[in-house]
N, C-alpha and C positions, 0 to 999 in steps of 0.2 A: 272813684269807686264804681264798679261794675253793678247794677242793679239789675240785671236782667232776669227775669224770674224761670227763663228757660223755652223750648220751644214749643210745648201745650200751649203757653201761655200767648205768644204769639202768632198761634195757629188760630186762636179764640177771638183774638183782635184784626186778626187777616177775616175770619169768617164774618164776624160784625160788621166791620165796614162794608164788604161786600152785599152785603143784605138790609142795608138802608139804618144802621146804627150811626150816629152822628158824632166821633170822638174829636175836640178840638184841645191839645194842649196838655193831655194826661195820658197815661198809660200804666197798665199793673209794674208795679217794682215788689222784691226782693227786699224789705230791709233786714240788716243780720242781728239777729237775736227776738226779731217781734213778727217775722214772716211776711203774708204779704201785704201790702197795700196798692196806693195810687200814688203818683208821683206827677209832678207838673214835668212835662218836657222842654218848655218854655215858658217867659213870662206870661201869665195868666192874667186880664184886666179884670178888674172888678166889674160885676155885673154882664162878665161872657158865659156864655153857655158853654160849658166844658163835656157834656153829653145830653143826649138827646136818643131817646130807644122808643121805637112805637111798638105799640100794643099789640099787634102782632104779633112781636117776637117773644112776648112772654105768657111764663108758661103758668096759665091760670086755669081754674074752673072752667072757663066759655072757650079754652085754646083745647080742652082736651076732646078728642071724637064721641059724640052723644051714644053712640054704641057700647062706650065703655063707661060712658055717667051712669046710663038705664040699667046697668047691674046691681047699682045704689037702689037705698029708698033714696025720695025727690030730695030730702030732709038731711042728707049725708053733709057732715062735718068736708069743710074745702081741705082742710088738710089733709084729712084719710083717701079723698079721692086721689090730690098729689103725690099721698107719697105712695099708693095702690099702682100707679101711673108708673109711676120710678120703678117699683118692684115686679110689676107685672105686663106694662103694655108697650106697645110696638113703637120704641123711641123712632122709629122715621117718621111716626107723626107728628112728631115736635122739633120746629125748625133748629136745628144746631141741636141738638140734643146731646148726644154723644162727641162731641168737640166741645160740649159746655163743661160733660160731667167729667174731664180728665182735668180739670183745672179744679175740682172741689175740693176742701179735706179728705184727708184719709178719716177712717175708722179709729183709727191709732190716736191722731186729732184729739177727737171728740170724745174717749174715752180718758185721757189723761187729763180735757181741763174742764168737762162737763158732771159735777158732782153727781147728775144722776146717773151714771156710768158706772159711779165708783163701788169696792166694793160696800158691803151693806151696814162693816163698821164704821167707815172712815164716814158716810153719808147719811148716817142713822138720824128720823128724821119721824114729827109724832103722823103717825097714821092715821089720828083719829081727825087729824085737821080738816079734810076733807072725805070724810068714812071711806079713806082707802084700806079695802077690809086685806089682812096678808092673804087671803086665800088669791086673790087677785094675781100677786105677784107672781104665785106657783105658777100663774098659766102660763107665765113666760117660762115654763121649766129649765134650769141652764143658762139661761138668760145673765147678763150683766147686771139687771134688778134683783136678782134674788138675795136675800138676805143671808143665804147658808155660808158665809167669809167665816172664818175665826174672827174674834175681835182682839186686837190686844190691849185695849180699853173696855171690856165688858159693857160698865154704866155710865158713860161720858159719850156726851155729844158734844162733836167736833166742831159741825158748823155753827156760825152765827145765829142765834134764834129767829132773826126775823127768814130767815133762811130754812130752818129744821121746823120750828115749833115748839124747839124745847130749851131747857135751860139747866147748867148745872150745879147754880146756888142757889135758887131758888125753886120751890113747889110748881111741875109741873100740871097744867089742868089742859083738858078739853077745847081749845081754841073759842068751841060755838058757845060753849057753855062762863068762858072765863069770864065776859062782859056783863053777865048779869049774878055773880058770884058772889055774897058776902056773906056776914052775918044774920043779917035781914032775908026779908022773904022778897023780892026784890020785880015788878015788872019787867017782862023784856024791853033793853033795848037793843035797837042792833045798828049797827053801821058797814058800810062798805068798805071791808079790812084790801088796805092798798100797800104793797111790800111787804105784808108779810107771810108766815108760812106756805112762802115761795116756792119749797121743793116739792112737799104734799100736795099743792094744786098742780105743779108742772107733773108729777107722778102721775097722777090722774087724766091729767090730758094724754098721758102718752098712752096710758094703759086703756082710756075711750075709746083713743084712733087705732090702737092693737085689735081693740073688739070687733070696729067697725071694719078694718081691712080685713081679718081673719074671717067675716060671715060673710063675705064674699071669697075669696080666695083663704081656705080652709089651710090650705098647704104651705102660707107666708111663711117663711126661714126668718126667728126671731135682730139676728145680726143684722141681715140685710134690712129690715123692718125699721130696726131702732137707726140705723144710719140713716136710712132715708128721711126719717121721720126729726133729726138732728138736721142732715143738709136743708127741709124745708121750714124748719123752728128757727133757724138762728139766720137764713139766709133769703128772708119772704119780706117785700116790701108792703104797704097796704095798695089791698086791690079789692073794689066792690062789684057784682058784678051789674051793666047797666039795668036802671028798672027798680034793682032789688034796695030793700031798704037795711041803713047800719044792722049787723045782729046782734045779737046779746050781748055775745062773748067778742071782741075785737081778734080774737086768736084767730076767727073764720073768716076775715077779711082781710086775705091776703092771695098773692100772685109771687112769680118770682120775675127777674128784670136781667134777663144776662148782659155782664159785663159791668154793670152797677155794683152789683154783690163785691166787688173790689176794694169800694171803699168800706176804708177802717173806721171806729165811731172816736168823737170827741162831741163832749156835750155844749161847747162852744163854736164848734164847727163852722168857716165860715163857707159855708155852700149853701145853697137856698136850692130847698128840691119841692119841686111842685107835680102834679099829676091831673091833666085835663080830660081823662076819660082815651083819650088816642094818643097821648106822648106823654113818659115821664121826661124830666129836664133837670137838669143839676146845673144851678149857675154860681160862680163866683159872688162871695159877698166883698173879698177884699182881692186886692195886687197878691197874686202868691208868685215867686220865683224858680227860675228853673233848679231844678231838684229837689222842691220842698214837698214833703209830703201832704196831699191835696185829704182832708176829710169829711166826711158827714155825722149828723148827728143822727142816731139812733131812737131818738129820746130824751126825754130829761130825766134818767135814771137813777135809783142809788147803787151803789157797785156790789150792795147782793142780788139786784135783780140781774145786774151784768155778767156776775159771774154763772148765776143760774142759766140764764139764758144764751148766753152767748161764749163761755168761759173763761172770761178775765175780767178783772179789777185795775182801771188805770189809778194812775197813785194822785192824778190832778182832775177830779170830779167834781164840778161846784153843785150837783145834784144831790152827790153822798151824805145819808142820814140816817140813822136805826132809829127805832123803835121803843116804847117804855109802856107800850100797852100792859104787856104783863107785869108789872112794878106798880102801873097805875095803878088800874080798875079795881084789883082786889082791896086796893085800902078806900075806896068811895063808899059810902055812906048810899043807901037806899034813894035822898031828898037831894042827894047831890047827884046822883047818877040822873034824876029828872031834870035839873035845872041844868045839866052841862047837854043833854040830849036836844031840850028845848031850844038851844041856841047854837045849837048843830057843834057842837064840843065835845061830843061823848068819844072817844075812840080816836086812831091815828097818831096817838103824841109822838112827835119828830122832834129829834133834835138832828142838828148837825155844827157845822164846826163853828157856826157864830151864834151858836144858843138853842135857843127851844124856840118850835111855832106857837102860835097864839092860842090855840087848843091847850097845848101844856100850860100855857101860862094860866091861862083862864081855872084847868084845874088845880093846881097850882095855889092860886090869891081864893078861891072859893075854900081852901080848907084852915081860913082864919077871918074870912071878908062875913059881914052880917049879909045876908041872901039881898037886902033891898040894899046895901050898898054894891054888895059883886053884880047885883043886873045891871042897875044903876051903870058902872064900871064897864063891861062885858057890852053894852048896846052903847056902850061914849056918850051917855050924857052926864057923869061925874068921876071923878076919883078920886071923893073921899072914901077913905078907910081902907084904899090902897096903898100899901108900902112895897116900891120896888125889891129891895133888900128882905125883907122876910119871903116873898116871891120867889127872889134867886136863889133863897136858902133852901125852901121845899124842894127846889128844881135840883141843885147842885146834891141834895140829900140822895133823890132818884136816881141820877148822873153816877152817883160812887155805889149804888148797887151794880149798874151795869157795869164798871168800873172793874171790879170785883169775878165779876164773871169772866171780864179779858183776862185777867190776872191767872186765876186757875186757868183758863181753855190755853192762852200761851203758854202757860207752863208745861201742860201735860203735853201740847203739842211740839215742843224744844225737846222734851223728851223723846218723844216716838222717833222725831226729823234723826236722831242718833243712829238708829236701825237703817236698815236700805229698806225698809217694806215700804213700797210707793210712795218713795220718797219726794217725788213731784208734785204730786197732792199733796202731802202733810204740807209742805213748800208754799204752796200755794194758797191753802186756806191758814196757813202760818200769817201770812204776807195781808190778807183780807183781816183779819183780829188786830193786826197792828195798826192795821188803816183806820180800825175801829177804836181801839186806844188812845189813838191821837187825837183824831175825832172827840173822844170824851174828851180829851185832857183841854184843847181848844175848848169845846162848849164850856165848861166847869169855870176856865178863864176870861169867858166873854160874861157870863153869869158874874163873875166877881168884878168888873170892871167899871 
């Protein structure tokens, strides 16, 4: 089978080597139906180095000409400077630049598997998650964000909740506000919300770095803007720059690596990549053979963050897990929202396909446990008046709401998939709800077991 991805593509690996990039044993392939990746060209040993790229050649904050940083405040987002760079400045100062950028996605890409592309029915998603207010979006007038699509689901959200922020059998609320919600009058508490309302936060980064490239270059073309700002979100390795210390947000700590960006993600990946400040390095963890597809890991993600960020959902993620934040918190009780806070429990419930985290569980046995047995329980020093089985039962009770929500969202999306209206999308987040389905159905059977 001819894997050869074409001659951009070996023009980019001609120009690498050339310029002190170190490839041993890989190279871009073609595979047919999933695009491109890496490919061994020979047996590969465990523990070789199969690339090697210095810091030089990537293209970071500290790689771009200070003439064109000092148009920034000092304080400028690294992304908005990269993708400002892409859109506006003189690619011969960035070594390979224009031999890098003929091997990217198209635009076409990133608009058919990147939901926030999509139109505003299919991606409809709560706003209030991160106060991205609509006026926002108008400024992209025309723009790919805008929400003015017909819908032919009116009141149905498509995607996954931990995805959207919303839900379509259950009472949608306020994201900031849902955690301290009940009956009661309830003290804040708050936790570090981790995968969820994925798209409302990524919405917002994009539309920060819109602002921040538009008050320097007034005249940015929204197309050209959003690809850029795609090529450098999904295709950015971490890069800090020396001196400076981690930032807030992990989204500004990044750089890109040409000829890396190749590999494809798996979350078992056996490649060990490391980065010492003057060379990244991507070494074998095991023997891979000629022709085997060579990968890296990305992360340890669940597959909505994948799909958000990156466009695709593999079907084998031992990382994959939703969320039951919204199913939870509303039924907690005022004195139980303190006792599961206190023992850093409040927030995050994951399940995935072998049950629920210890967080669910914990909330879970406290809604029949006496408070001096569940701490008791909860800090391991007893488990009386713990019953696994009544446990599993709260859990698996949770489980078939979400349960519930696949049911409807499949259904009405089998429906639409009928039409040809972007039919690759409904397709796609068709394929992400059944991943989620299974998902329950495994949890629910690990719970019973």
């Amino acid at each position: 089978m001819d894997l050869s991805p074409g001659a951009e593509h070996t023009a980019l690996t001609q120009w690498a080597v050339s310029h002190g990039i170190n490839i041993k044993g890989i190279a871009p392939a073609r595979f047919p139906g999933r695009g491109l990746g890496m490919v061994a060209t020979r047996v590969i040993r465990k523990n070789e180095t199969m690339l090697s790229v210095p810091v030089n050649l990537m293209l970071t904050r500290d790689s771009i000409p200070k003439s064109f940083v000092s148009l920034f405040p000092e304080d400028a987002m690294n992304h908005a400077l990269l993708v400002a760079l892409l859109c506006h400045g003189d690619s011969t100062t960035q070594p390979g630049l224009d031999i890098w950028r003929r091997v990217w996605p198209s635009w076409e890409d990133f608009e058919t598997s990147m939901p926030i592309f999509w139109p505003g029915w299919l991606r409809r998603s709560n706003p209030d998650a991160e106060d991205t207010a609509q006026s926002r979006r108008a400024t992209a007038a025309g723009s790919a964000i805008s929400d003015s699509d017909p819908r032919p689901s009116p009141n149905l959200s498509l995607l996954p909740p931990s995805i959207s922020g919303l839900w379509n059998t259950i009472p949608n609320q306020n994201p900031k506000a849902r955690s301290n919600s009940n009956s009661e009058a309830a003290p804040t508490y708050t936790h570090e919300i981790r995968y969820q309302n994925l798209l409302p936060r990524q919405e917002k980064r994009l539309l920060d770095t819109w602002d921040a490239v538009r008050s320097v270059f007034p005249e940015t073309d929204w197309k050209s803007f959003a690809y850029n700002w795609a090529i450098i979100n999904s295709r950015s390795f971490y890069y800090l720059s020396p001196g400076k210390e981690e930032p807030t947000d992990w989204n500004d700590a990044i750089g890109m690596v040409p000829f890396a960006d190749y590999f494809n993600h798996a979350d078992d990946a056996a490649c060990e990549v490391t980065f010492d400040g003057d060379m990244y390095r991507f070494q074998a963890s095991r023997r891979y053979e000629k022709g085997e597809e060579v990968y890296m890991s990305y992360g340890a993600h669940s597959n909505d963050f994948l799909l958000v960020e990156y466009g695709f959902c593999p079907d084998q993620n031992p990382s994959d897990g939703v969320y039951l934040d919204d199913i939870i918190l509303p039924e907690l009780t005022r004195s139980e929202r303190k006792e599961l806070a206190e023992r850093e429990h409040f927030g995050n419930y994951e399940i995935t396909a072998s049950g629920a985290d210890s967080s669910t569980m914990a909330a879970a046995s406290i809604k029949y446990m006496s408070r001096s047995q569940w701490r008791d329980h909860v800090d391991g020093a007893s488990d009386r008046g713990f019953d696994a089985s009544k446990t599993a039962s709260v859990v698996r009770g949770w489980i078939e709401i979400y349960q519930r929500e696949c049911n409807v969202t499949i259904t009405s999306l089998e429906e639409l998939l009928k039409s040809e209206k972007e039919k690759e999308k409904v397709a796609l987040t068709l394929a992400r709800w059944k991943q989620i389905q299974r998902l329950c159905e495994c949890a629910v059977i690990s719970m019973t077991d």
